[in-house]
Structures are given as structure tokens and as C-alpha cells.
N, C-alpha and C positions, 0 to 999 in steps of 0.2 A: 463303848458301843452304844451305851443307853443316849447318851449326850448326842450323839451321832444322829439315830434314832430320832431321838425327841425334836433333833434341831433341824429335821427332814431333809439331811442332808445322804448323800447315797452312800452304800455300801456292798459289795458284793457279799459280807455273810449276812447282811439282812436280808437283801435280796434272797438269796439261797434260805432263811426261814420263809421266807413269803410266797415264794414258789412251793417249798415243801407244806407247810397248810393250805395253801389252793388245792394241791395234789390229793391231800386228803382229807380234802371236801369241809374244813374246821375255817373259824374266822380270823381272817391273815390282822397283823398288827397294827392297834394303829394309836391314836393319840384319843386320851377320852376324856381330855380336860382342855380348857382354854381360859387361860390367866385374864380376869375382864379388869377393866380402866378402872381404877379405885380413886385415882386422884384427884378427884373435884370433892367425893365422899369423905374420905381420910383430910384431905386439905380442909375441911370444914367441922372435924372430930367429929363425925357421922358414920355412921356402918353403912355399907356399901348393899343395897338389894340386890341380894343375888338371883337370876333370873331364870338358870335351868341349873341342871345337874354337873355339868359340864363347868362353869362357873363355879358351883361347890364346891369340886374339888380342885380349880384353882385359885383359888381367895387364899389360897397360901404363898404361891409362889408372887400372886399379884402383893402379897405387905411384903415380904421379903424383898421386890422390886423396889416397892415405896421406900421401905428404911433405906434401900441403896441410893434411891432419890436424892433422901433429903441430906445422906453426906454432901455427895455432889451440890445442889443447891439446897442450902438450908430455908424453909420459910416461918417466920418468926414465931408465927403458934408453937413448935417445937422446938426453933432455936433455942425459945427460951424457957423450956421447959426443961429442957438437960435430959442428956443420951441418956440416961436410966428411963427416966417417967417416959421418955420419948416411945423409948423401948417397949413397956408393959401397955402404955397407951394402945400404939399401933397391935401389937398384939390382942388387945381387949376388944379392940374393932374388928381384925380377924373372927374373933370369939364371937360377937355381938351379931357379925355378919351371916356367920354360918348357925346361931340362934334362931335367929329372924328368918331366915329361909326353911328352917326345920317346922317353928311356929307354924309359918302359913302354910305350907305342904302340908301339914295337919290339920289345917281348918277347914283345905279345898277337900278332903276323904273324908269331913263329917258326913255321916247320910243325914239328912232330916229327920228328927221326930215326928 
């Protein structure tokens, strides 16, 4: 059902939740991430700027994409780094990624002195 769901594909029992929270006035379901393009960032062993909130929490699903990537086509920066380091790499980028978005969100809520 979540697959379903996520892949906005239709269903009469989701339908039937979606109708029952309109009913009672609460906010119907919906998608509150969106997987952004990491591949020109990750392809260049770069952490990816992540740019709203929505993005933050899909910077997961988007390395998860990438490491499926690069079975299907391997490119050499990782060919040759072998599926382990490949592994902890791309994940460290994930890491770095959702660092670096944490940093700056906290720079733009300084108040001035």
C-alpha cells in the first residue's frame, strides 16, 4: 500500500483514507520528500546542496538511486575504488550532504548581534 502510495499510483483504500481526513477537516496524505539529482555532485565525490526540506529527507533515497546507478553503469571514480569504499563513500556524501544543509539552516537563524 505505501509503494502504491508513494508511486501515485491509485487505490480505492487510499482513496477511502483521503476522503475520510477531508471528511474530518485534518490534512489528507501526501508525499513530503522529493529525491533531488545527486549525480553530477556524487559523480564528482562532492556532497550534493541540498536546497529545501523536501530534498533533506530525500538525499536518501536519491544515494540509494546512485549506488543502483553505478551497478548498472559503473563510472571509473568508483569502479575503481571497489564496492566496499564505494559503498562508505557514497554514504559519507549522503552524510556530508545532509551536514552542509543542517550548517547553513543554522547560519540563516543567526540574529545579528
Amino acid at each position: 500500500m505505501i509503494d502504491t502510495f508513494l508511486s501515485g499510483n491509485n487505490s480505492d483504500i487510499i482513496n477511502l483514507f483521503q476522503s475520510i481526513l477531508l471528511s474530518q477537516g485534518l490534512q489528507q496524505l501526501k508525499v513530503f520528500y522529493s529525491a533531488p539529482n545527486v549525480f553530477d555532485s556524487f559523480n564528482n565525490a562532492r556532497p550534493y546542496a541540498i536546497k529545501n526540506n523536501a530534498e533533506l529527507h530525500g538525499i536518501f533515497e536519491a544515494g540509494a538511486d546512485y549506488l543502483k546507478s553505478l551497478e548498472i553503469n559503473p563510472i571509473s571514480l568508483w569502479s575503481e575504488a571497489g564496492e566496499v569504499t564505494t559503498k562508505r563513500a557514497i554514504n559519507d556524501l549522503v552524510e556530508k550532504s545532509i551536514r552542509n544543509s543542517m550548517i547553513t539552516d543554522r547560519w540563516r537563524h543567526i540574529e545579528p548581534s
